[in-house]
C-alpha positions in Angstrom: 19.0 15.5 11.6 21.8 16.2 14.0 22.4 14.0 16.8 24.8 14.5 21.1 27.6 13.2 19.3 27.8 16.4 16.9 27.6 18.7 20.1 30.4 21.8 19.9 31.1 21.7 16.2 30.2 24.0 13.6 27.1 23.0 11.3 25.2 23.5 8.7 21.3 22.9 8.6 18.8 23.1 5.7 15.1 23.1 6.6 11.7 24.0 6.5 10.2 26.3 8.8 7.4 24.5 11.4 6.8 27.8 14.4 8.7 30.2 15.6 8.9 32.6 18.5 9.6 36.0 18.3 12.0 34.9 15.1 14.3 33.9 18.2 13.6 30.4 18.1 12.8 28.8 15.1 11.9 24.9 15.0 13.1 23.9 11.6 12.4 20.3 10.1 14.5 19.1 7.3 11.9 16.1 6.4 14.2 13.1 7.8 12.9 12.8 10.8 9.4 13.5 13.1 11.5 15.4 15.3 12.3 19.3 15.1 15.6 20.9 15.3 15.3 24.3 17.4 17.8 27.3 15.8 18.1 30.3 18.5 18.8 33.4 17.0 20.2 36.4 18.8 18.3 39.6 18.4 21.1 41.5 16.6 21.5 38.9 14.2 18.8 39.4 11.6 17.6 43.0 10.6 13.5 43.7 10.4 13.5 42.8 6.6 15.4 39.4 7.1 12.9 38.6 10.1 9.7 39.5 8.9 10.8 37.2 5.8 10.7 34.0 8.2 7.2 32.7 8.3 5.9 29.1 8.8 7.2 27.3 5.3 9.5 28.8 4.2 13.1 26.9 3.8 16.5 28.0 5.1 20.1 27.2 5.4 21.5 27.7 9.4 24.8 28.1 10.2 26.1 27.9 13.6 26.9 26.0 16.7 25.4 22.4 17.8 24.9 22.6 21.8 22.8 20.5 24.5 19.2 22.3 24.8 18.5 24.4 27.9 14.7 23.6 27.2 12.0 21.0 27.2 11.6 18.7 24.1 14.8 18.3 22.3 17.8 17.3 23.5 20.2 19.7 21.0 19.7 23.1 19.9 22.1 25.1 16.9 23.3 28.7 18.2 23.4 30.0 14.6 25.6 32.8 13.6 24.4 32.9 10.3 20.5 32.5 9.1 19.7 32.6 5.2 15.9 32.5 4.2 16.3 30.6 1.0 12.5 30.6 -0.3 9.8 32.6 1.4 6.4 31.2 2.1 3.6 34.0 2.1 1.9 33.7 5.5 -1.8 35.3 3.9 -1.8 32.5 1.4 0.4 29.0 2.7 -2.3 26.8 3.6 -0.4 24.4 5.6 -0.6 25.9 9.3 0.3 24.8 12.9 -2.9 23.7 13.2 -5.3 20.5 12.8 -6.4 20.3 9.2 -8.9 17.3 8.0 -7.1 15.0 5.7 -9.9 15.9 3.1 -8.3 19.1 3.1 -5.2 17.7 3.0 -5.7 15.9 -0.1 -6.5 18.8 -2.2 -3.1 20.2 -1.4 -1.3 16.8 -1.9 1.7 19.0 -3.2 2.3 20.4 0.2 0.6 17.6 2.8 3.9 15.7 3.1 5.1 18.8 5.1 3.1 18.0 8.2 3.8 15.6 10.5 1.3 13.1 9.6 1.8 12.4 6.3 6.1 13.0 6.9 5.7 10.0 9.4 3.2 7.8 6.6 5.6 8.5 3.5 8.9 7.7 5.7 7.3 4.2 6.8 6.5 3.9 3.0 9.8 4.2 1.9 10.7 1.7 4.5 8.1 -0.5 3.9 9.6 -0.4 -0.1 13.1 -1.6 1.3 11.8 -4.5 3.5 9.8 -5.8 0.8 13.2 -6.2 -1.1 15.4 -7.0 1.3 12.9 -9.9 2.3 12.6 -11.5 -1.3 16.1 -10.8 -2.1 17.2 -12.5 1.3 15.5 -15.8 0.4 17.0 -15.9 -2.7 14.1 -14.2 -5.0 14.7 -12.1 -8.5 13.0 -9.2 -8.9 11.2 -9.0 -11.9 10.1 -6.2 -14.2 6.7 -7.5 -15.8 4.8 -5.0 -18.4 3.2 -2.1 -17.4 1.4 -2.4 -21.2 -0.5 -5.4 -21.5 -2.7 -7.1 -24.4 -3.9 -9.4 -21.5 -6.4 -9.3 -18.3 -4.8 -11.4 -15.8 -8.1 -11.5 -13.8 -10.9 -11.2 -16.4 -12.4 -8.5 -14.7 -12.5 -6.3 -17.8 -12.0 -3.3 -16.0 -8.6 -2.0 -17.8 -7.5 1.5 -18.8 -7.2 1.3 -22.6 -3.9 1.9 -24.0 -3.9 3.7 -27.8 -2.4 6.3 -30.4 -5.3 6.5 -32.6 -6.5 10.2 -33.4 -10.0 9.9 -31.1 -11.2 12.9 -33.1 -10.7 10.9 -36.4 -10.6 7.1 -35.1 -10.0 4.4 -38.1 -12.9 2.1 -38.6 -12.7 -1.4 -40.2 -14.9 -3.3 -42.5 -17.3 -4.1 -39.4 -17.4 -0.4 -38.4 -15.8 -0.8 -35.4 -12.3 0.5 -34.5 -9.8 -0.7 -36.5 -6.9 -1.8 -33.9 -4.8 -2.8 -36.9 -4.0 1.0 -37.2 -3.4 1.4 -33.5 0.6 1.9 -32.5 0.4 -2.4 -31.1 -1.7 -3.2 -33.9 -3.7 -4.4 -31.4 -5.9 -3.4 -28.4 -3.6 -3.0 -25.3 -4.0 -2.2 -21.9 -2.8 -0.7 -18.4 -1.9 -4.1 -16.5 -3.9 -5.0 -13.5 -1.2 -7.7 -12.8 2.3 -9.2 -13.3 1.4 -12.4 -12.3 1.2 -13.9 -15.6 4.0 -12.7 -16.8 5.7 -13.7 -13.6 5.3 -17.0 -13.6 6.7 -17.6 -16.8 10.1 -16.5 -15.3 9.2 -18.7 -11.9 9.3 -21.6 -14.1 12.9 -20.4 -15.5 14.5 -19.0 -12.5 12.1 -20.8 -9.4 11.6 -17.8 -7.4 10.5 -14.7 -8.6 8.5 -11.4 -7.5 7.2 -8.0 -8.7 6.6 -4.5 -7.3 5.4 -2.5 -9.5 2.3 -0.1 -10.4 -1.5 -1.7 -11.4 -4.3 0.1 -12.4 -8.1 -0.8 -12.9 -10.7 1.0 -14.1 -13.3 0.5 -11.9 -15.7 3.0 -11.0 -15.3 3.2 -7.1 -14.9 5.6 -4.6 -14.7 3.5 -1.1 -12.1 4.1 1.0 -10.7 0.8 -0.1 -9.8 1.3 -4.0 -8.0 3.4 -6.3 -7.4 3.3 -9.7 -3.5 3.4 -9.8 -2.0 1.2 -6.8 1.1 -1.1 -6.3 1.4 -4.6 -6.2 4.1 -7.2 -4.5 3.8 -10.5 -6.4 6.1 -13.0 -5.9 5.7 -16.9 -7.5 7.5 -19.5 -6.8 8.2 -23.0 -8.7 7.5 -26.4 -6.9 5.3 -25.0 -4.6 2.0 -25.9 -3.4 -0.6 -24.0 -1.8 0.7 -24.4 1.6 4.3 -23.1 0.6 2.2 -20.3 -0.9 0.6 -19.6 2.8 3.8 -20.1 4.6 5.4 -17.8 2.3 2.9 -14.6 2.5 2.7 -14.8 6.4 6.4 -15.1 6.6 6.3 -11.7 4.6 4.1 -9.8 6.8 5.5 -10.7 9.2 9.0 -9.9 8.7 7.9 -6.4 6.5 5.6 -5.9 10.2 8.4 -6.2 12.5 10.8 -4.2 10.2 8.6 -1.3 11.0 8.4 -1.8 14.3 12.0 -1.6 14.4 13.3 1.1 11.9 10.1 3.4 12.2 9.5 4.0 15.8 9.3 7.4 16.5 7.0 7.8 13.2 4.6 5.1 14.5 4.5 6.4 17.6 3.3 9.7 16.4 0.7 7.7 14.5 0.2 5.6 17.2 -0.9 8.6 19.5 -2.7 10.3 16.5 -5.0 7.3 16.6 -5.8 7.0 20.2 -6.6 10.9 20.8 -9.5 10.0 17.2 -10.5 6.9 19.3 -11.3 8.7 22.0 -14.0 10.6 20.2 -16.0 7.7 19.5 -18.5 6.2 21.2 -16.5 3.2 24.0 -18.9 0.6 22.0 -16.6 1.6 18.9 -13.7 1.6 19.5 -10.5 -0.3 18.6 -9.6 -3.1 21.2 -6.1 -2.7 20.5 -3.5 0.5 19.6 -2.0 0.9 16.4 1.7 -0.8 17.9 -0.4 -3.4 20.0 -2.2 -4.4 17.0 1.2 -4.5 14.6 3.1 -6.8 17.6 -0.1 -9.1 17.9 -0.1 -10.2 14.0 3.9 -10.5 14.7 3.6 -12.7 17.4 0.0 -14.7 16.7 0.0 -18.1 14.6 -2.1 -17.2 11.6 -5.6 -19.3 11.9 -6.2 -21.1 9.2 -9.7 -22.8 7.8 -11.7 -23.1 4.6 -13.8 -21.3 3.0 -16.4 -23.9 4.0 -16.0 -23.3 7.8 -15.7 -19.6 7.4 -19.5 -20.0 5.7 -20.1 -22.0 8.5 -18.7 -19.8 11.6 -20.6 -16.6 10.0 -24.2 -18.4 9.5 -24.0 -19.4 13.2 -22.7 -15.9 14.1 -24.9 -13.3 16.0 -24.4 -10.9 14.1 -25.7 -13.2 11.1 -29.0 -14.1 13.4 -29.4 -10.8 13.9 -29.4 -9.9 10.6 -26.5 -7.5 11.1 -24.8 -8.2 8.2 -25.4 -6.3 5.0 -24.1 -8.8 2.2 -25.1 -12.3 2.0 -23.8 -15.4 3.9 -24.6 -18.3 1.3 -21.7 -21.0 0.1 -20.8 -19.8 -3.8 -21.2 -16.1 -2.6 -17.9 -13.8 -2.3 -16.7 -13.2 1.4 -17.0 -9.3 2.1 -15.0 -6.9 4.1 -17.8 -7.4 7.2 -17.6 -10.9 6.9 -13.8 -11.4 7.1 -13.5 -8.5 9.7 -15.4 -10.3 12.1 -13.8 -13.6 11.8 -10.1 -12.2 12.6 -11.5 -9.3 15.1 -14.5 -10.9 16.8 -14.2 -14.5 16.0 -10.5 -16.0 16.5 -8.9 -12.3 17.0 -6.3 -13.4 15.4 -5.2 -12.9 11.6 -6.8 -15.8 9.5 -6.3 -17.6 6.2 -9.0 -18.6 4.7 -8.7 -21.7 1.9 -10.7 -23.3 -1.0 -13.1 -21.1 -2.4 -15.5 -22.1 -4.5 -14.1 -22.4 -8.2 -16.2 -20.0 -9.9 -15.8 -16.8 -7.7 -11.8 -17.1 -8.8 -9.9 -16.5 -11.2 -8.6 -19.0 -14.3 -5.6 -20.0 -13.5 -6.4 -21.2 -9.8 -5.7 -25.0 -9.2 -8.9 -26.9 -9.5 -9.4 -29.0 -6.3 -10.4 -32.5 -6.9 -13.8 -32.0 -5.7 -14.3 -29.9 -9.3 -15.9 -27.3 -7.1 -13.4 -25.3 -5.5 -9.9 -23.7 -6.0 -6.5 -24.1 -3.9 -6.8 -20.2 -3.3 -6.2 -18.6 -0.5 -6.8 -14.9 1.3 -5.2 -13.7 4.1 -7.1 -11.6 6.5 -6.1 -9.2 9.1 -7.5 -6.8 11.6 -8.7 -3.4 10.7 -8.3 -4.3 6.8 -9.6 -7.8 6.2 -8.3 -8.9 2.8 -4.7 -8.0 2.8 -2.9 -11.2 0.8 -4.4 -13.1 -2.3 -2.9 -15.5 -3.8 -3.2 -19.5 -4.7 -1.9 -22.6 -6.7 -1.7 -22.0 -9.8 -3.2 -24.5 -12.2 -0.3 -26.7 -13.9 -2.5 -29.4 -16.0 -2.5 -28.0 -20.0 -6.3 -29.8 -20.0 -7.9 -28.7 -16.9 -6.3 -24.7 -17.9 -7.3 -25.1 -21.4 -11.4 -26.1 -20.2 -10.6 -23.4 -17.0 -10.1 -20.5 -20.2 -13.5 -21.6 -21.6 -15.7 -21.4 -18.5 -14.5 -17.9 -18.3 -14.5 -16.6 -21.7 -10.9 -16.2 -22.4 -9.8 -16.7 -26.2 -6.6 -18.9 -26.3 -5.1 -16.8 -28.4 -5.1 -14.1 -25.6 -3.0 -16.6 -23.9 -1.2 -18.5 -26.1 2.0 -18.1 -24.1 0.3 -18.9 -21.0 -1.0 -22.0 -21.7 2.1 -23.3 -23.4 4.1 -23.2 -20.0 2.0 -25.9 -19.0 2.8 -27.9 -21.9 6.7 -27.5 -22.0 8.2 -28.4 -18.0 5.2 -28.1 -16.6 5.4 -28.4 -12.3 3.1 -27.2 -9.5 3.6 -23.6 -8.6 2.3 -20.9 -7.0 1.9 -17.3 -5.6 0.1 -14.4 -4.4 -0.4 -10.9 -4.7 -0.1 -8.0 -1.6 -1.8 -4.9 -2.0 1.5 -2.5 -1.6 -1.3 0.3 -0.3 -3.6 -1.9 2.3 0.0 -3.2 3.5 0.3 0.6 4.5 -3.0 1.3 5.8 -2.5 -1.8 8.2 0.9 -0.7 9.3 0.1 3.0 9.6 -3.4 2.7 10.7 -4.6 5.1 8.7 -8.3 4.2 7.3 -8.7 5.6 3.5 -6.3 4.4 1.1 -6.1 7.5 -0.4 -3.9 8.9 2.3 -1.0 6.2 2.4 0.0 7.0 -1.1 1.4 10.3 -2.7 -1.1 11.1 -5.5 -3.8 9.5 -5.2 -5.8 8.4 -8.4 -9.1 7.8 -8.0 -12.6 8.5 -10.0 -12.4 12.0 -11.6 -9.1 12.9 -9.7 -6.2 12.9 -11.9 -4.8 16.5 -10.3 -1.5 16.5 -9.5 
């Protein structure tokens, strides 16, 4: 948008309409900013057709004069001398008003929601958010890796994978078995949708030292929580001769940074959002709402030292909780059982209110190729917790010993063949290494403060939701 130091030339403007007056003042948005530009328009300029052709939505080009506002809320104003309605929106049937809509609305008309302000502001921050992530890595000397999107491995054995084929599912080869011959498939073998790099990124980490990946995951799980989708993005850096600590040091570095890059480059947007989410905290009961505002939040995690404990002590702080003696928990607090979302929110919001790491989890709620500890009970993993989200950062050492790995694939089930490759980095060069993954999409619900993932990415794809 145009800025003082334009004022008294001649411009051109391209824009959506947002309102207008009496087609004299039109506030136009051209996407690149929260802010409006207003057009005034003299009465003999545009004949009855041309004005009853301007409607909220529909897109013109502006030609005319930039001049200091004689009104409230902007500071610069274009006197046009020419207006040009390039694409008319219908009034009777636009369904993006000047008015509140729900964001369940709004994502059944994801094709038009990133004209409102809300979701302008969220997808601006996300593209900003995109360039931070790189210019951090990139900065500490990081490669950016492109790691398959087709995979014949399940980098976390959950099994929950989008199957990848060619065959003809109306006519679907069978072998001698009678079950479907992958032979015949376009891989000549069953492949998948990836739900991770990570494998494939530490076999460059242990070429090139530090690497990381952005790039699309997918899992096929069954969920409809404001927490998951099915088709998400993932930042996954790993780096060689690195331990678990280096890991930790490294992921709070990176929110930290990615944090105050917003703060910095996306004010006006989180503002808006920042003032969005006080006028919804207002509506709830006092007992309810957030301590802190979307900014105060995003500057405490900037400026806090991360706590840090095991997963021991965290069992340990939540059984001597009150919420735990009151039975206020839903899930279960027992050592060996997986931390949920209420657990780790109260340990960063009630407990230290502070944003927490949490360390050594017990080795068989983790994945494979997490470093055994020497107490042959739990991993050097780690999660990173932070308010509002909880989990936002997993990540660990990965294990470097060709043995331990090799008896690590058999308590989980993995055929070695599936990961021939893998297990041969540990037998040629092998070091200590490791890395984590961020969730691209709870990143943005932390910085934007929005609460269902669904609305800090374009096209969401979730259970039975493949629309646009």
């Amino acid at each position: 948008m145009l800025d003082k130091s334009q004022v008294g030339k001649e411009v051109t403007v391209h824009g959506w309409v947002r309102t207008f007056r009496n087609n004299r003042f039109i506030a136009v948005n051209d996407g690149s900013t929260l802010r409006n530009l207003q057009v005034v328009v003299d009465e003999d300029l545009l004949n009855d057709a041309e004005e009853n052709r301007i409607n909220t939505g529909a897109s013109l080009r502006v030609k005319g004069r930039l001049v200091e506002s004689q009104g409230q809320g902007q500071d610069t104003e274009v006197q046009a001398t020419e207006v040009q309605v390039l694409g008319v929106a219908d009034p009777e049937t636009f369904p993006i008003q000047m008015k509140k809509h729900s964001l369940e609305f709004l994502r059944e008309k994801a094709h038009l929601r990133f004209r409102t302000s809300t979701f302008g502001a969220i997808f601006r921050i996300r593209h900003s958010m995109t360039f931070a992530i790189h210019k951090f890595f990139n900065d500490r000397g990081f490669y950016n890796l492109h790691t398959p999107i087709i995979t014949g491995s399940d980098a976390e054995g959950a099994g929950e994978m989008f199957r990848v084929t060619t065959l003809d599912l109306d006519n679907v080869p069978k072998d001698d078995q009678g079950g479907v011959d992958v032979k015949e498939d376009f891989f000549g073998k069953t492949a998948n949708l990836t739900v991770s790099g990570q494998l494939e990124a530490e076999l460059g980490a242990l070429a090139l030292g530090k690497v990381y990946t952005f790039g699309p995951t997918f899992r096929a799980e069954n969920s409809n929580t404001s927490r998951h989708l099915a088709e998400f993005w993932m930042i996954e850096p790993e780096i060689a001769f690195a331990n678990l600590q280096d890991d930790i040091n490294l992921a709070q570095d990176c929110l930290k940074y990615v944090i105050d890059y917003a703060l910095e480059h996306c004010a006006d947007d989180l503002q808006f959002l920042n003032d969005r989410h006080e006028k919804e905290e207002q509506g709830k009961p006092q007992n309810e709402r957030s301590p802190m505002g979307l900014i105060e939040k995003l500057r405490h995690v900037t400026q806090s030292d991360f706590e840090q404990i095991t997963y021991t002590e965290a069992i340990d702080i939540l059984r001597n909780s009150k919420p735990f003696k009151k039975k206020k928990f839903k899930y279960p607090v027992e050592w060996g059982e997986d931390l949920q979302s209420e657990h780790e929110r109260y340990l960063v919001e009630k407990h230290f209110k502070a944003p927490v790491v949490i360390t050594d989890y017990p080795a068989k709620i983790k994945a494979f190729y997490m470093r055994l500890n020497d107490d042959q009970e739990t991993v050097a993993a780690m999660d990173v917790l932070v308010p509002g989200i909880g989990e936002i950062v997993g990540g660990s050492q990965r294990e470097e010993r060709y043995d331990v790995l090799k008896e690590r694939c058999k308590a989980f089930d993995i055929p070695e063949e599936h990961v021939w490759w893998y297990l041969e980095t540990r037998k040629f060069g092998t070091c200590e290494h490791a890395g984590f993954g961020l969730g691209f999409e709870r990143l943005m619900m932390f910085v934007t403060g929005m609460t269902n993932i669904r609305d800090v990415i374009p096209f969401p794809r979730t259970p039975l939701n493949a629309e646009f």
